[in-house]
C-alpha positions in Angstrom: -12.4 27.8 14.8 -12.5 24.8 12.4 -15.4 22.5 12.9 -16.3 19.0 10.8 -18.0 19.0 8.1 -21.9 18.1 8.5 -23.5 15.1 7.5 -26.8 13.7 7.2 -25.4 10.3 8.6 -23.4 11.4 11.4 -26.6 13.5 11.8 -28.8 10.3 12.2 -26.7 8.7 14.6 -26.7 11.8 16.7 -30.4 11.2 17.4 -31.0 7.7 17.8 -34.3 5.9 16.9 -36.9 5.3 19.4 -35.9 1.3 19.3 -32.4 2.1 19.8 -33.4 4.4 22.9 -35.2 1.4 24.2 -32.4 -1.0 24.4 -30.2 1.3 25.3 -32.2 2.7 28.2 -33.5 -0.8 29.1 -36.9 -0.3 28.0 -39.2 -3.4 27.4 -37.7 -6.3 26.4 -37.9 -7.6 22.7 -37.4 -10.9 21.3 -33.4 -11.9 21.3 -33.3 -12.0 17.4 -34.9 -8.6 16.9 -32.3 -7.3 19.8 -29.1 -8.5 18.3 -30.3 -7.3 14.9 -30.7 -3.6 16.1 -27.3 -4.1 17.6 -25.6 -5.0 14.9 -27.2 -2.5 12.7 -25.8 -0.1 15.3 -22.5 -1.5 15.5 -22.8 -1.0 12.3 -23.8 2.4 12.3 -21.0 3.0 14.1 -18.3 1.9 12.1 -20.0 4.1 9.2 -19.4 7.0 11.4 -16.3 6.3 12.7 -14.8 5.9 8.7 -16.4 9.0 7.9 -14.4 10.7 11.0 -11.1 9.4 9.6 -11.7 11.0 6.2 -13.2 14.0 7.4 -12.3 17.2 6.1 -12.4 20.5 8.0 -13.0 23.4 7.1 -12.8 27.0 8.9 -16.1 28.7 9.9 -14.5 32.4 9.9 -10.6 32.7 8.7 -8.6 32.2 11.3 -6.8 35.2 12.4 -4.4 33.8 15.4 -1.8 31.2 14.8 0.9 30.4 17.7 4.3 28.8 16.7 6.1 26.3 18.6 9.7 25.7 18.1 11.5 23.0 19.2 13.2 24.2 22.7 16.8 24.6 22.9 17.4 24.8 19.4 19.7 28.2 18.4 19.3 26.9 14.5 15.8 27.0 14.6 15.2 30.9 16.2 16.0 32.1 12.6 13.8 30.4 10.6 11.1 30.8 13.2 11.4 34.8 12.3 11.3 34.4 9.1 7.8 32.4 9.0 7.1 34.6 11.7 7.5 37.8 9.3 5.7 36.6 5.9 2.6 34.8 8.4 1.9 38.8 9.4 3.1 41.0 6.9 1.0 38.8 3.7 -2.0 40.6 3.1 -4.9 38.1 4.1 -8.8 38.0 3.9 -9.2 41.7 2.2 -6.4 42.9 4.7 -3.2 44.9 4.5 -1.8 42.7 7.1 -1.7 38.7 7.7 -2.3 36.7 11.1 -1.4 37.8 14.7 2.0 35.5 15.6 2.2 34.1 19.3 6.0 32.7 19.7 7.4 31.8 22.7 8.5 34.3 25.6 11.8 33.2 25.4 12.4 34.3 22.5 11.6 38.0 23.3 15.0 38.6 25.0 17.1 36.7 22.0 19.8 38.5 19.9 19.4 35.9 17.0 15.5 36.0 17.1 15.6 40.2 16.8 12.6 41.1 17.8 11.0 44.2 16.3 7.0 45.3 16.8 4.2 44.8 13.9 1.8 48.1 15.0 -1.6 47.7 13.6 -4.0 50.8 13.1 -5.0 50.6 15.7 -1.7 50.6 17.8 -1.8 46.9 18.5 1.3 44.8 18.3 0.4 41.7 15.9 3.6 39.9 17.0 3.0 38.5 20.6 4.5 36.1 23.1 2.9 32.8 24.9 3.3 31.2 28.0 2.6 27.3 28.9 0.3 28.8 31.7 -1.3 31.3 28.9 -1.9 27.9 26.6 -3.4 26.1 29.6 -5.7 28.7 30.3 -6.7 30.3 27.3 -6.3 27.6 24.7 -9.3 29.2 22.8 -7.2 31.9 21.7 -5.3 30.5 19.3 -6.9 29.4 15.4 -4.1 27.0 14.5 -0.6 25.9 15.9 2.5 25.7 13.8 5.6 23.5 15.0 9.4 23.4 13.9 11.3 20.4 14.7 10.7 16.9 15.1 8.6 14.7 17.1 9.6 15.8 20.7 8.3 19.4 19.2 4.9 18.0 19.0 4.5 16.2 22.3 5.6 19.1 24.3 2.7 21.3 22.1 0.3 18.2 23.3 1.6 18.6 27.1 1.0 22.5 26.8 -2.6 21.9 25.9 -3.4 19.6 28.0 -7.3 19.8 27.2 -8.8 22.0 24.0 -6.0 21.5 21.3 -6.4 23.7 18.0 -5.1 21.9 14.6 -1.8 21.7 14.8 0.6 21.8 11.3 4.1 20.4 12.0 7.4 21.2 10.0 10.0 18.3 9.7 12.8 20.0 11.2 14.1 17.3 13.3 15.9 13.5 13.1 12.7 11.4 12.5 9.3 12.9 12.3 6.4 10.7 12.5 4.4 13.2 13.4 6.0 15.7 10.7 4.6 15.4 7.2 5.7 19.0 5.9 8.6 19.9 4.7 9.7 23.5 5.4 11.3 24.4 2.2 7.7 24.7 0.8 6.1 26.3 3.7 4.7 29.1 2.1 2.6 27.1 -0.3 1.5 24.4 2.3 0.2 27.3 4.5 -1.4 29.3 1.9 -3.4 25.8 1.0 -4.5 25.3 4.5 -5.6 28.6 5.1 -7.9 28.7 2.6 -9.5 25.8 1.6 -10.8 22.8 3.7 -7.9 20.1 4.9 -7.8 16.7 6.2 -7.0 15.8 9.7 -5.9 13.0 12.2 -7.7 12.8 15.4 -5.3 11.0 17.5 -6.6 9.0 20.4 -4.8 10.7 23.9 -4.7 9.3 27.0 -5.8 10.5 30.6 -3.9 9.3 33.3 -5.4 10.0 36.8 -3.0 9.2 40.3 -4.5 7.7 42.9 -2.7 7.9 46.1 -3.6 5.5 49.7 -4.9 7.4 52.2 -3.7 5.8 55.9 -7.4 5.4 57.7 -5.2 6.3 60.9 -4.1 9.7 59.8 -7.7 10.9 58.7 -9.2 9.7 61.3 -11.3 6.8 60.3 -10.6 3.3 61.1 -8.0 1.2 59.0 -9.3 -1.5 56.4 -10.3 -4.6 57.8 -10.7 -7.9 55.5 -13.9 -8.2 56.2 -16.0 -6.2 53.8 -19.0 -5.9 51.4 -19.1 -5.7 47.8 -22.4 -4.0 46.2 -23.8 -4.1 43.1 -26.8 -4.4 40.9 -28.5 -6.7 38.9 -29.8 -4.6 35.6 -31.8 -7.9 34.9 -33.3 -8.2 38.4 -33.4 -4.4 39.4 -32.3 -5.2 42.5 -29.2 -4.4 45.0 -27.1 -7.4 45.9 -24.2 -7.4 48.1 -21.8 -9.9 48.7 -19.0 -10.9 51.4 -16.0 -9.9 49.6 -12.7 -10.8 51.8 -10.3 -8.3 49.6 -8.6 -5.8 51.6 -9.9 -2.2 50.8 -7.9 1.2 50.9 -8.8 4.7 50.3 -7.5 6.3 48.1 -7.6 10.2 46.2 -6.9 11.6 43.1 -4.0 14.1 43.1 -3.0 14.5 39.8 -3.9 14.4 36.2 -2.2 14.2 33.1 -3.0 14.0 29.4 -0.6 12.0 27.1 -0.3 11.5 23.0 2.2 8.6 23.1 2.1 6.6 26.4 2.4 5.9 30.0 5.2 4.1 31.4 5.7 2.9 34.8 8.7 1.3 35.7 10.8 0.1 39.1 13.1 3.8 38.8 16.4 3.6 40.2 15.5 0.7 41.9 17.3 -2.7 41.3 14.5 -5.1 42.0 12.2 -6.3 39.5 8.3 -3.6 39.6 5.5 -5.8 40.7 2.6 -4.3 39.5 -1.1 -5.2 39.3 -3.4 -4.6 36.4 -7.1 -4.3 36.1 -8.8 -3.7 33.4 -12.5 -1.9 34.5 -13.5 -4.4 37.1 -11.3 -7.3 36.5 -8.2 -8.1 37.1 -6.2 -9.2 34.3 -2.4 -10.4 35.5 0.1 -9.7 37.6 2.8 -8.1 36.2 6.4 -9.3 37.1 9.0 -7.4 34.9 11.0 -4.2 34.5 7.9 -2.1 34.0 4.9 -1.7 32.1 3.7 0.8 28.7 0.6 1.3 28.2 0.4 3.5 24.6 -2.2 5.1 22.0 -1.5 4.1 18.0 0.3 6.9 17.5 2.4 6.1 20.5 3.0 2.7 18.6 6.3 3.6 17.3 7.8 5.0 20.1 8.2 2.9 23.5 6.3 0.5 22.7 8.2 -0.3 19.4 10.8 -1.2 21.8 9.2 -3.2 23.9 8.0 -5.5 21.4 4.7 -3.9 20.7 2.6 -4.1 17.2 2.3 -0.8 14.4 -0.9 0.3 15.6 -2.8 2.5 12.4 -4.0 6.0 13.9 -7.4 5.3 13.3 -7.3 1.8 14.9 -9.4 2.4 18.7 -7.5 0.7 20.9 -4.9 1.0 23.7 -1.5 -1.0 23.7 -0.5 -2.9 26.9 3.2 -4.1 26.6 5.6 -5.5 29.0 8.7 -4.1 29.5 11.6 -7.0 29.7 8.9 -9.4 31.5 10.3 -12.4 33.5 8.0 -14.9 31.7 8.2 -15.6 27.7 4.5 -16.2 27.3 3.8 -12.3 28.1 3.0 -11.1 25.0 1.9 -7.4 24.3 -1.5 -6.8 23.7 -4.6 -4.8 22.4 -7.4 -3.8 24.3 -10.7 -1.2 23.6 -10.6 1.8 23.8 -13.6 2.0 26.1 -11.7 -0.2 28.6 -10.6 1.3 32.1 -6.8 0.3 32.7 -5.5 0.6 36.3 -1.9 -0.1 36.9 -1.7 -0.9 40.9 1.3 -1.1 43.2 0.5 -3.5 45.6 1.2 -3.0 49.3 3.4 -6.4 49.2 5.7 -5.1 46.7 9.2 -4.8 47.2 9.9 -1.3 45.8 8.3 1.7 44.8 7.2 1.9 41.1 7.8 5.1 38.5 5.0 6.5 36.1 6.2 8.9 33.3 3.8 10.6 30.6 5.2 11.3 27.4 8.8 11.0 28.9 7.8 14.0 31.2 6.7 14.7 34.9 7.9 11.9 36.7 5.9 10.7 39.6 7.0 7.7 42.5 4.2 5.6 43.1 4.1 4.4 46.4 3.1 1.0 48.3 -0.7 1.2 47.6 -1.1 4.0 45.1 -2.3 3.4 41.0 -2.6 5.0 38.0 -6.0 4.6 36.0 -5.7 5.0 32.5 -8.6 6.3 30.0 -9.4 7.6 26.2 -9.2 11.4 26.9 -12.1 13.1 25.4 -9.7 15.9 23.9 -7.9 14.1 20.8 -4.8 15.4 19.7 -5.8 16.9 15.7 -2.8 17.1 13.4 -2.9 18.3 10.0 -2.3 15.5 7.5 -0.5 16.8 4.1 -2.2 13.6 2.2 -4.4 11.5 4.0 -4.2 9.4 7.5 -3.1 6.1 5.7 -0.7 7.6 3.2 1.2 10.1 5.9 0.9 7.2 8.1 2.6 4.6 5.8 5.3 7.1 4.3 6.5 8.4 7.8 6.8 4.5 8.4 8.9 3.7 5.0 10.6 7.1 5.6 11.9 6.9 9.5 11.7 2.7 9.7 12.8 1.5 5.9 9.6 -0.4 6.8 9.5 -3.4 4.2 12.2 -2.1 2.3 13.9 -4.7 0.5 15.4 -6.0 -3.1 13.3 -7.4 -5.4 12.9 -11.0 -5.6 13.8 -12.0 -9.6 11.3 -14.1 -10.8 12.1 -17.8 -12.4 11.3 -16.5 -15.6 14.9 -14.1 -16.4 16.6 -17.0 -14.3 15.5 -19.8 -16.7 16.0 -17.1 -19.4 19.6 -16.4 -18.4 20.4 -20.8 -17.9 18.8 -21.3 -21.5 20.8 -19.4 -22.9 24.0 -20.8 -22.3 22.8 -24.5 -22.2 25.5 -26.7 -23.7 24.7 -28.0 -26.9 23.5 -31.6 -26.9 25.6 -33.9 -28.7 23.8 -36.0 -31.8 25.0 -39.5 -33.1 27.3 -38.5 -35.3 29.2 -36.4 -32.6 29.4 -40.0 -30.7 30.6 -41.9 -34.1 33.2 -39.6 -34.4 34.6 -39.9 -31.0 32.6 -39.5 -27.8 33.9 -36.4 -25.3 36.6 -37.0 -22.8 36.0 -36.6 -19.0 38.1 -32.8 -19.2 35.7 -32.2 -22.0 33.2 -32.7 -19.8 34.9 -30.8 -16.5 34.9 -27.6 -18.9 31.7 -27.6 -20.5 30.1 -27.9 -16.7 32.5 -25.7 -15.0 31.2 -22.8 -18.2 27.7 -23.8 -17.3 27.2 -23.4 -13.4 29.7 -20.2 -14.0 26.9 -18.9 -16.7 24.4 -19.7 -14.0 25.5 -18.2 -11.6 25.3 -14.9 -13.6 22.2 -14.9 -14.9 20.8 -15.4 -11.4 22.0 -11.4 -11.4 21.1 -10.8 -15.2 24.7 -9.8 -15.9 25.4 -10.6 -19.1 28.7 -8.6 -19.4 30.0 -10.0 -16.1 28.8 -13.5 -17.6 31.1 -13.2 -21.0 33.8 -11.8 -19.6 33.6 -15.2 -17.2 33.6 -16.7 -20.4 37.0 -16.1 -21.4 35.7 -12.9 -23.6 37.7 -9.4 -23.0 34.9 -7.0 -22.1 37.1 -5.4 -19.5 40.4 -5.0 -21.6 37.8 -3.5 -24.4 36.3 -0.8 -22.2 39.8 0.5 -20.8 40.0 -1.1 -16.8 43.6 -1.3 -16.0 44.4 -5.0 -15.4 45.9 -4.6 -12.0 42.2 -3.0 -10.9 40.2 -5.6 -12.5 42.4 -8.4 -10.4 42.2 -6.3 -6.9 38.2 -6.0 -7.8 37.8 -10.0 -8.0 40.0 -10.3 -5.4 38.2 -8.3 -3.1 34.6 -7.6 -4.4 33.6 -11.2 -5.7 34.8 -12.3 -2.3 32.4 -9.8 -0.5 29.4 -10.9 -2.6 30.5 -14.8 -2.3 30.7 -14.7 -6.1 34.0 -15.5 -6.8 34.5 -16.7 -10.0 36.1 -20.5 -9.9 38.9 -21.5 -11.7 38.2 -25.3 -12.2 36.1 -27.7 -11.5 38.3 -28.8 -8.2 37.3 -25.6 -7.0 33.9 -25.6 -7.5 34.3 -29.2 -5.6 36.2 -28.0 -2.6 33.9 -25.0 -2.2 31.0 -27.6 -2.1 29.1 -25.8 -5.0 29.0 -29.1 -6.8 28.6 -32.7 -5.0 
């Protein structure tokens, strides 16, 4: 299995000094200054480690041997190519070997005409091409050395919802419409794997989510007496050392976790099929932050960024960035804005027992779940990342998938003022001298002309087309290079027209258009 490189930094931090331990485990106090300096040096510390995890490299501690492929479901077009990467990953010799890796594809695929499946006997009788379950990856995800995908983004949320715990590094094939999540290109599969497999590679650890549901447990069916208003809250001072409790006059309700999911892009819960707008609570560790009056609610990781909550108004989110994304969905107020919170914070989405409806919670666009009056959904970092294979580095896979699939920040070039002044000086009218204005001085159509040529020269040198500027001019560039006259007029009919550059005729026009005042 692939493991991190070692470090003599991220060693250090591992075992924290004895005056860290102290603060941390509240041992005797120090003076403020000396307090805030150890935490900022750890802060610090932290921020060293955490840059050194995003350009980690890993690097195998024994050749991996298994590799399990995962093809986009549904997809007949795919089933071929999956046997053909299938066939060269165990039939190239590998590590000394006359044979390559063991191949788990799915068990679908067994019974398929187009897939064809035929056995790969080792010496020892074993068949080296095998078949995988979703209850075999849930329960055995140990097994497998490195997971290949074919297709597109869907293809690699469906791996991260069969392995819903332990994920191995997962290498995924742009075979799909966008592909954020697919930096590879499958025409040069051979040498991206044979790269991977044997020297050290970069990868992403994305940021997943748990999401645990919490349903309300009646006090009358389980025997124990219903909530009452009047109850206690208890807590305890860490400066003091002492319990507290307090009157607290918030209803209470049991509740009990049912179910559990792991998600890579987000959580959504939403009012369903239900016409009136979700009321939902939200709390984020111990307080409560708003009440949330709209059609739902998404709560995503970074790499969930561009999906959902792109929609929903949310920010590009980097990868790396440790955070979680809180964004309304169509919110009945303007001034709720999306925002970010830590990582470390504890987000619980509550139905209230006054709501009018039932509420929705989805994960990852799968399992479905109705919340009910009284139940909630509480929302954490998930200790098992999500750790995809990047084919350059986090920022530059990250920043071309959003330039690929978004035409982020694409745009022409702004000309600067230099080739604009460039282009208006050189067709400046000449200015006249004295003995111009002995002979005679210029009459006013003298004067309509030379202005009308010069605000038609403009124009083109704002677009640094010189040819398009002299034939403007009265000169026969077209005629010269062989356009057919009746093609040149249907082009300025119709083409200057759609680029609002139609050439003017006279200075009237120019006038009427309100080009000149």
């Amino acid at each position: 299995m692939p493991r991190p490189l070692q470090d003599r930094n991220i060693a250090k931090l591992e075992e924290p000094s004895e005056k860290r331990r102290s603060v941390e485990e509240g041992g005797p106090s120090v003076a403020c200054k000396t307090t805030t300096m150890q935490l900022a040096d750890t802060a610090m510390d932290i921020r060293e480690m955490s840059k050194k995890i995003g350009h980690a490299h890993v690097k195998w501690d024994s050749p991996p041997h298994t590799a399990l492929i995962v093809t986009k479901p549904g997809d007949r077009n795919l089933v071929r190519l999956t046997r053909e990467l299938t066939g060269w990953l165990i039939e190239t010799p590998r590590y000394g070997h006359p044979t390559g890796l063991i191949v788990y594809v799915d068990a679908k695929l067994q019974s398929s005409q187009r897939f064809r499946h035929r056995r790969y006997p080792t010496d020892e009788g074993e068949d080296m091409l095998r078949f995988w379950t979703p209850e075999l990856c849930a329960s055995k995800p140990h097994l497998f050395d490195l997971i290949i995908t074919l297709g597109g983004d869907g293809t690699v949320l469906f791996t991260s919802w069969l392995f819903q715990n332990h994920v191995p590094p997962v290498i995924s094939f742009h075979l799909g419409s966008l592909g954020f999540l697919t930096p590879f290109d499958f025409a040069s599969y051979r040498d991206e794997l044979d790269a991977i497999l044997k020297d050290d590679v970069s990868v992403t650890f994305r940021t997943r989510l748990t999401c645990t549901i919490y349903r309300a447990v009646d006090g009358a069916e389980n025997g124990d007496a219903a909530p009452t208003a009047k109850s206690r809250t208890v807590k305890k001072n860490k400066r003091k050392g002492k319990v507290e409790s307090q009157p607290d006059d918030t209803p209470r309700h049991r509740t009990v976790a049912t179910e559990t999911f792991t998600v890579l892009n987000d959580l959504v819960v939403d009012r369903g099929p239900s016409s009136y707008m979700s009321l939902l609570e939200l709390f984020a560790d111990d307080l409560h932050l708003t009440t949330v009056q709209a059609d739902g609610l998404c709560i995503a990781t970074p790499t969930g960024s561009t999906a959902y909550s792109l929609s929903s108004g949310g920010p590009l989110t980097h990868p790396e960035v440790p955070a979680l994304l809180v964004s309304p969905i169509c919110p009945h107020t303007l001034s709720f804005r999306p925002v970010l919170v830590p990582d470390s914070v504890e987000l619980r989405v509550c139905v209230p027992p006054g709501s009018r409806a039932v509420a929705w919670a989805s994960f990852d666009g799968r399992g479905r779940v109705e919340l009910r009056r009284g139940d909630h959904v509480k929302v954490v970092a998930s200790r098992w990342g999500f750790p995809t294979v990047c084919k350059r580095e986090v920022s530059g896979d990250w920043f071309g998938s959003l330039q690929r699939c978004l035409g982020w920040n694409q745009r022409q070039r702004q000309k600067s003022f230099a080739v604009v002044e460039e282009g208006r000086a050189r067709v400046a009218p000449k200015a006249p001298t004295c003995n111009d204005r002995a002979i005679g001085s210029p009459t006013e159509e003298e004067n309509a002309k030379e202005l009308e040529k010069d605000l038609i020269h403009g124009m083109f040198a704002m677009y640094d087309d010189e040819e398009a500027s002299a034939t403007s001019s009265g000169s026969s560039s077209f005629v010269d290079e062989g356009y057919d006259d009746d093609a040149l007029e249907g082009w300025a009919e119709d083409e200057l027209k759609k680029g609002r550059l139609m050439v003017p005729k006279s200075l009237q026009s120019l006038v009427a258009d309100g080009m000149v005042m």
